[in-house]
FIKOLDO-243344 format. One line per field, with one value per residue (C-alpha): residue number from 0; residue in three letters; x, y, z. Coordinates in steps of 0.5 Angstrom, whole numbers. Layout:
! residues N
k = c(NUM ...) $
r = c(Ala ...) $
x = c(X ...) $
y = c(Y ...) $
z = c(Z ...) $
This chain:
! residues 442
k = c(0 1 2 3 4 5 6 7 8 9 10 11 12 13 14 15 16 17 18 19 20 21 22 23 24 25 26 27 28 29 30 31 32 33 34 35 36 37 38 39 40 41 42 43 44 45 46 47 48 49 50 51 52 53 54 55 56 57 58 59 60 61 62 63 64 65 66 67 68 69 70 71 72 73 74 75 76 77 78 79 80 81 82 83 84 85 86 87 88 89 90 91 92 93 94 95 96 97 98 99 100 101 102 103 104 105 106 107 108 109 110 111 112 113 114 115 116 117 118 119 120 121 122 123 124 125 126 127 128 129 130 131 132 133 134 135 136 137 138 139 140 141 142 143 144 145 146 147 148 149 150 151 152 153 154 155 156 157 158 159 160 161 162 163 164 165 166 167 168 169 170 171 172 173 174 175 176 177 178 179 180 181 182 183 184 185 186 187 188 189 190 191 192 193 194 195 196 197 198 199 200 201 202 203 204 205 206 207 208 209 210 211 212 213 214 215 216 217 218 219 220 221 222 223 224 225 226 227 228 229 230 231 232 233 234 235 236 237 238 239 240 241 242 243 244 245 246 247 248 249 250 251 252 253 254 255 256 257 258 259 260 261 262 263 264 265 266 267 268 269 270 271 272 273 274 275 276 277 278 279 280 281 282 283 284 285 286 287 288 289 290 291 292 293 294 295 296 297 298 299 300 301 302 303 304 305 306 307 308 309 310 311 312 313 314 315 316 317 318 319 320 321 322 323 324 325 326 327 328 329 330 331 332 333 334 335 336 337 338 339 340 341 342 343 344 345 346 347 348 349 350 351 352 353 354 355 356 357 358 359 360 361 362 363 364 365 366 367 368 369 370 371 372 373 374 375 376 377 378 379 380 381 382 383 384 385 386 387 388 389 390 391 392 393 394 395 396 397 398 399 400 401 402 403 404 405 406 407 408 409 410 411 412 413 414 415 416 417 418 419 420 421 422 423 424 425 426 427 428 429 430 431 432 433 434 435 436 437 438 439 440 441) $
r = c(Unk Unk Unk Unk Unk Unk Unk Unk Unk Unk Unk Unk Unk Unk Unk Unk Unk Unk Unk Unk Unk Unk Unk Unk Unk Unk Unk Unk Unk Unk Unk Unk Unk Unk Unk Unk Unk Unk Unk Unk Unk Unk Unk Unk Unk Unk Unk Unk Unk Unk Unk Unk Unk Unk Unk Unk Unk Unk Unk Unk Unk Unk Unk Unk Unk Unk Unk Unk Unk Unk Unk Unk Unk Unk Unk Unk Unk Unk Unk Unk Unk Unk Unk Unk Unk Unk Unk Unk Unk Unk Unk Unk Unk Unk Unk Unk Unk Unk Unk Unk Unk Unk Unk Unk Unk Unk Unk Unk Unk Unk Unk Unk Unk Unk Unk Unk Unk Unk Unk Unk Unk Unk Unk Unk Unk Unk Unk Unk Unk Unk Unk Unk Unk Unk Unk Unk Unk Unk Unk Unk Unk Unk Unk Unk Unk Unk Unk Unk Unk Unk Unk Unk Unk Unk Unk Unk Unk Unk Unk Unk Unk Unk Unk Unk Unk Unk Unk Unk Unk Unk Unk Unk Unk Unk Unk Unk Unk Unk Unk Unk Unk Unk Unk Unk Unk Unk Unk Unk Unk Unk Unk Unk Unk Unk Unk Unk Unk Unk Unk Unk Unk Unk Unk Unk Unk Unk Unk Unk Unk Unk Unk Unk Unk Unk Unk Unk Unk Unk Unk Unk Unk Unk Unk Unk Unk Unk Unk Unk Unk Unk Unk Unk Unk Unk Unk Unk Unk Unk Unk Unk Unk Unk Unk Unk Unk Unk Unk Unk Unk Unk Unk Unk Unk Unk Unk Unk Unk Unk Unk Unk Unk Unk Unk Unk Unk Unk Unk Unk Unk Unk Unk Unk Unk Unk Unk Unk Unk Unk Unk Unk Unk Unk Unk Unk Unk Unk Unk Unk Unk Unk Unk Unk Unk Unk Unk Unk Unk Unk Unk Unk Unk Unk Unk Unk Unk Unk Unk Unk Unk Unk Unk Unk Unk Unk Unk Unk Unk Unk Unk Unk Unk Unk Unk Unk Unk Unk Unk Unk Unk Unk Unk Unk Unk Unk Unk Unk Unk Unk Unk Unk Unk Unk Unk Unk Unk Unk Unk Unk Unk Unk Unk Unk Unk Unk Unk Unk Unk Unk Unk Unk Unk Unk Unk Unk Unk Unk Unk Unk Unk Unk Unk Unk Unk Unk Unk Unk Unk Unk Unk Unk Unk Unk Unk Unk Unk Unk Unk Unk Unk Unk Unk Unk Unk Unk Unk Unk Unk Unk Unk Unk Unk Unk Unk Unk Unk Unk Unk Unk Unk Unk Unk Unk Unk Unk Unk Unk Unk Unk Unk Unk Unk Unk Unk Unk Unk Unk Unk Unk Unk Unk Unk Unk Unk Unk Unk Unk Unk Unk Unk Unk Unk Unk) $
x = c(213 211 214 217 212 218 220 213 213 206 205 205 200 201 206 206 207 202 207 210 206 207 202 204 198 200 196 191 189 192 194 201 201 207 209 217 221 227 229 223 226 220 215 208 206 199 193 188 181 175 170 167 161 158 157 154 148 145 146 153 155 162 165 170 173 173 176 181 182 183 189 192 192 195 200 204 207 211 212 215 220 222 220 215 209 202 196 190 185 177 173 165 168 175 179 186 192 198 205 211 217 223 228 228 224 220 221 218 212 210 212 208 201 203 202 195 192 194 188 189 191 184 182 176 180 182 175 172 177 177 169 169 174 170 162 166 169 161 158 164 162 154 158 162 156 160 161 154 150 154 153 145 147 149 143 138 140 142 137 135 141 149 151 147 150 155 163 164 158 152 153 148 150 157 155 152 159 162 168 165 163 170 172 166 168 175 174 169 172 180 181 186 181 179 186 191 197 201 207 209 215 223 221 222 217 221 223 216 212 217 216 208 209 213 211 203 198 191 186 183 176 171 170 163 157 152 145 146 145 139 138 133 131 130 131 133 133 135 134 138 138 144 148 151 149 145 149 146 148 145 147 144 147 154 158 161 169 169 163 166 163 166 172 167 163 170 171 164 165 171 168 164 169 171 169 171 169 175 180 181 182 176 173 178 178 173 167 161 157 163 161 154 155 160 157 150 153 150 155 162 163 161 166 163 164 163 164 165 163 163 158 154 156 154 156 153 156 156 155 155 152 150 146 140 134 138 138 133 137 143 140 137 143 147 142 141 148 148 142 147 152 146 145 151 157 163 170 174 171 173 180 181 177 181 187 184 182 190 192 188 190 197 197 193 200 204 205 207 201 196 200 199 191 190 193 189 182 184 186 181 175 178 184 189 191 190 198 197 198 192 188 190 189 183 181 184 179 173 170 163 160 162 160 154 152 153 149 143 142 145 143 138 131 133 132 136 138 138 141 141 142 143 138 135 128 130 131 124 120 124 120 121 128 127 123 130 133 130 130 121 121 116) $
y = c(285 287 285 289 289 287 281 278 279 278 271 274 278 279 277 278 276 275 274 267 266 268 268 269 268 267 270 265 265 260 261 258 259 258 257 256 254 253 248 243 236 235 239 237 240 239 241 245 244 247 241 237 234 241 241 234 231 225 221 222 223 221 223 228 224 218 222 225 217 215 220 219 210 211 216 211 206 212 216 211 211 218 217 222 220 220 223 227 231 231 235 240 245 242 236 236 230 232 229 229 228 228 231 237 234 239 238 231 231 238 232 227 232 235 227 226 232 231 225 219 211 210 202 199 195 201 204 198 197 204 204 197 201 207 204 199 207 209 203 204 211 209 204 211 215 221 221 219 224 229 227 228 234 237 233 237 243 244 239 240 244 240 242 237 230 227 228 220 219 214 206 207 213 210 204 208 212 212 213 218 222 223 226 230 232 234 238 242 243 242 250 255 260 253 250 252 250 249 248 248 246 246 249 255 260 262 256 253 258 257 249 250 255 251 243 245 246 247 250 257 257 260 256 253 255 252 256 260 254 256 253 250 248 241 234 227 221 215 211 204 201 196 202 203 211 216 221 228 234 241 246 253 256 260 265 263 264 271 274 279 275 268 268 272 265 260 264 263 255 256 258 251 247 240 236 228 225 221 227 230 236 237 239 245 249 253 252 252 247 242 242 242 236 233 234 231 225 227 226 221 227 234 239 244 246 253 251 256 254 259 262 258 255 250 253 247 242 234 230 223 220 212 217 216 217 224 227 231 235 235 238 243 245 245 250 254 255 257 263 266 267 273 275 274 272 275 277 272 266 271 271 263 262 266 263 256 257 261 255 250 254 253 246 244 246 241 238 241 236 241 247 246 243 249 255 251 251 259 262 257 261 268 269 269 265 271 271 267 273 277 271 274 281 278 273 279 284 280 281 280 285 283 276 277 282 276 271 275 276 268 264 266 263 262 255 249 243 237 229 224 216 211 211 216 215 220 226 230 232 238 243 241 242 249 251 252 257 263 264 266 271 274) $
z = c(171 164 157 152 145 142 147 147 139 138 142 150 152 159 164 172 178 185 191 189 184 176 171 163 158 152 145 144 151 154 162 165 172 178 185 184 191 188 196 194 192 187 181 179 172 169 165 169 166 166 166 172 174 173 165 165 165 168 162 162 169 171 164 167 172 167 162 167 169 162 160 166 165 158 159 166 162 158 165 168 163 165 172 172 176 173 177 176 179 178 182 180 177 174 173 172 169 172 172 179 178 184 178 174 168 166 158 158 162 157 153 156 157 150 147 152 150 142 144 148 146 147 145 147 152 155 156 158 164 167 166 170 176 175 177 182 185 185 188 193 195 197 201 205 209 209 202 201 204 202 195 198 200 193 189 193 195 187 185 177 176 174 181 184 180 184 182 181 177 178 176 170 167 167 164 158 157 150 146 143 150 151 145 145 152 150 144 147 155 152 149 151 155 159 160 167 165 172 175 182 186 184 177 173 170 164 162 162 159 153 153 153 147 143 146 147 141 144 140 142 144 148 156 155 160 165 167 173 179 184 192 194 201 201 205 202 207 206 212 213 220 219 220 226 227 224 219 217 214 214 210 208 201 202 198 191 192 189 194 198 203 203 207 213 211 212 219 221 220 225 230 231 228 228 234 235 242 242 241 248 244 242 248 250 244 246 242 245 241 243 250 250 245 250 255 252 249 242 238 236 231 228 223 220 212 207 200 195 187 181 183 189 195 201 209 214 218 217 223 227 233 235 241 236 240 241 235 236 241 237 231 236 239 233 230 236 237 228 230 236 228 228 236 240 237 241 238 242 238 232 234 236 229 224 227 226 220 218 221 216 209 211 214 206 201 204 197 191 188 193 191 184 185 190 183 177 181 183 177 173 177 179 173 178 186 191 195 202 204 200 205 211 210 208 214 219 216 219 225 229 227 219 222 224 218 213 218 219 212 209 215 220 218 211 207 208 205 209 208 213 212 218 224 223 225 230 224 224 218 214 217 224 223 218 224 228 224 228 235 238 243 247) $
């Protein structure tokens, strides 16, 4: 719906609706985004914000999400008093500080994001107490081999650039954060251009928009930018025979969310899918990959992935296996199995992976908070959250043709990224394994 120049009265520029979700942007840029389901016996309402790991550097990694943790720990004391649960998000491109309440109590977490944003109580104590939890966070994480390889992942592939530093920052980068830091942060990324405000649930737009307008005073500004992220073929090994088996990620670079070509990409990861030996299932959903690996003992697990960034992205899979005098063959298999994206692949596998992938997206909004996570990150990349049912025009647009079209130009002989730490003896030099991306023929 459009409104009147009369009723916005100079302060609106632009309101209108997608399916479920409203959009309204205010006059100095801001966006209010929501999904009303007037049956939910919950509402989150947050900040969106466009910051992330991908605008630090090495000497301050780990700002957003520390600054995003400090927001939310000075705020739920106030919160718990009005039965708001405080949460935030922090991810490469955005963080978010978000409050859920099972009663209509719109106005006071507006209330409660208006005093965070305004600035946060941050005494010395507090910055001293959330830094000390956010280096034992990131030692956590090396101790976690799929989160740790899959931060090795991005730190090669995107080597050089913002995209390669891991979401929750290093120990010594931490360690050297200051106060000043999050402010600087705040002031640069906290503008009306770069800020979602969101709302999901048993909310109400209209009222929304009106407590954002006269509760929220964010300044206008420009969304800061990064250099253009480039992929670079690589590998980054860590080897450590303590663990008990070999873990190895592979990854080509992908579509960005907006390429015309990311949800051919998503089908295309489904047709291999998720595989856990210990699943019977997994043998019986009609991947090929999941037989020869069952049949072989390759692997305890495999799941294939297509991330999509701003402007890049990583399409790959993740696997584990103890089998590690083996590894060799399950590379080769899985690989193999990645060139038949360019040469053989057949329609029934199209149709069994949309499903799965239709399946994946709407088993993912099973909350308001995954709702709410699911318009800011959307609206803060491409302006607006495209309906599910956009998505599955979308979905049901791709074919083998389209697959194999988009695999012959993005996966057969391209550059990899490759990580693995564990046994991994058995994990070949990186030209071995890049050798693999195309089939010889005689």
């Amino acid at each position: 719906m459009f409104r009147s120049a009369a009723k916005v009265s100079g302060r609106r520029l632009l309101s209108t609706a997608s399916a479920q979700t409203q959009y309204t942007s205010l006059a100095n840029g801001l966006t209010v985004a929501t999904e009303a389901n007037p049956l939910a016996k919950s509402s989150t309402i947050g900040l969106w914000i466009g910051a992330g790991s991908k605008f630090e550097n090495r000497y301050n990694n780990g700002v957003s999400k520390l600054t995003a943790n400090i927001l939310a720990e000075s705020s739920k004391a106030a919160a718990a008093k009005e039965g708001i649960l405080v949460g935030t998000s922090a991810e490469r491109e955005s963080i978010a500080l978000y409050g859920t309440t099972l009663a209509n109590k719109t106005s006071e977490v507006v209330e409660l994001l208006a005093q965070q944003l305004s600035g946060p109580a941050l005494t010395d104590a507090l910055l001293a107490s959330e830094k000390s939890k956010a280096i034992a966070d990131a030692e956590l994480i090396e101790t976690i081999p799929k989160k740790t390889v899959l931060e090795h992942l991005h730190a090669t592939a995107f080597q050089g650039t913002p995209l390669s530093l891991p979401i929750q920052g290093t120990p010594e980068g931490l360690a050297n954060i200051e106060a000043s830091d999050i402010e600087s942060l705040l002031s640069k990324h906290a503008v009306s251009s770069n800020i979602v405000v969101v709302g999901a649930g048993n909310v109400d737009h209209e009222e929304l928009v009106n407590l954002v307008e006269k509760k929220l005073n964010i300044k206008s500004g420009l969304a800061p930018t990064v250099k253009p992220t480039k992929f670079l073929g690589s590998d980054l090994k860590f080897r450590d025979d303590t663990l008990p088996s070999a873990y190895i990620s592979i990854a080509v670079e992908g579509p960005a969310f907006n390429a015309p070509e990311y949800y051919t990409a998503k089908v295309a990861s489904e047709i291999f899918g998720t595989y856990t030996s210990s699943e019977p299932i997994s043998v019986r959903q009609g991947s090929k990959l999941a037989n020869i690996v069952t049949e072989n003992h390759l692997a305890q697990h495999f799941e294939h992935f297509s991330l999509g960034y701003k402007d890049t992205g990583l399409w790959g899979f993740y696997t584990e296996t103890s089998n590690v005098s083996n590894i060799d063959d399950l590379v080769h298999f899985s690989l193999k199995q990645w060139n038949r994206l360019s040469t053989e692949i057949t329609e029934t596998e199209i149709v069994r992976a949309k499903n799965i992938l239709k399946t994946k997206i709407l088993l993912s909004m099973n909350s308001t908070v995954a709702i709410a996570n699911d318009i800011g990150n959307k609206v803060l990349i491409n302006d607006r959250r495209p309906s599910i049912e956009e998505i599955f025009r979308k979905i049901d647009q791709v074919s083998a043709k389209s697959v194999t079209a988009w695999a012959q130009e993005a996966v057969w002989d391209q550059d990899i990224a490759v990580t693995g730490t564990g046994q991994i003896e058995g994990l070949f030099d990186y030209n071995r394994i890049r050798n693999e991306m195309a089939l010889l023929r005689w």
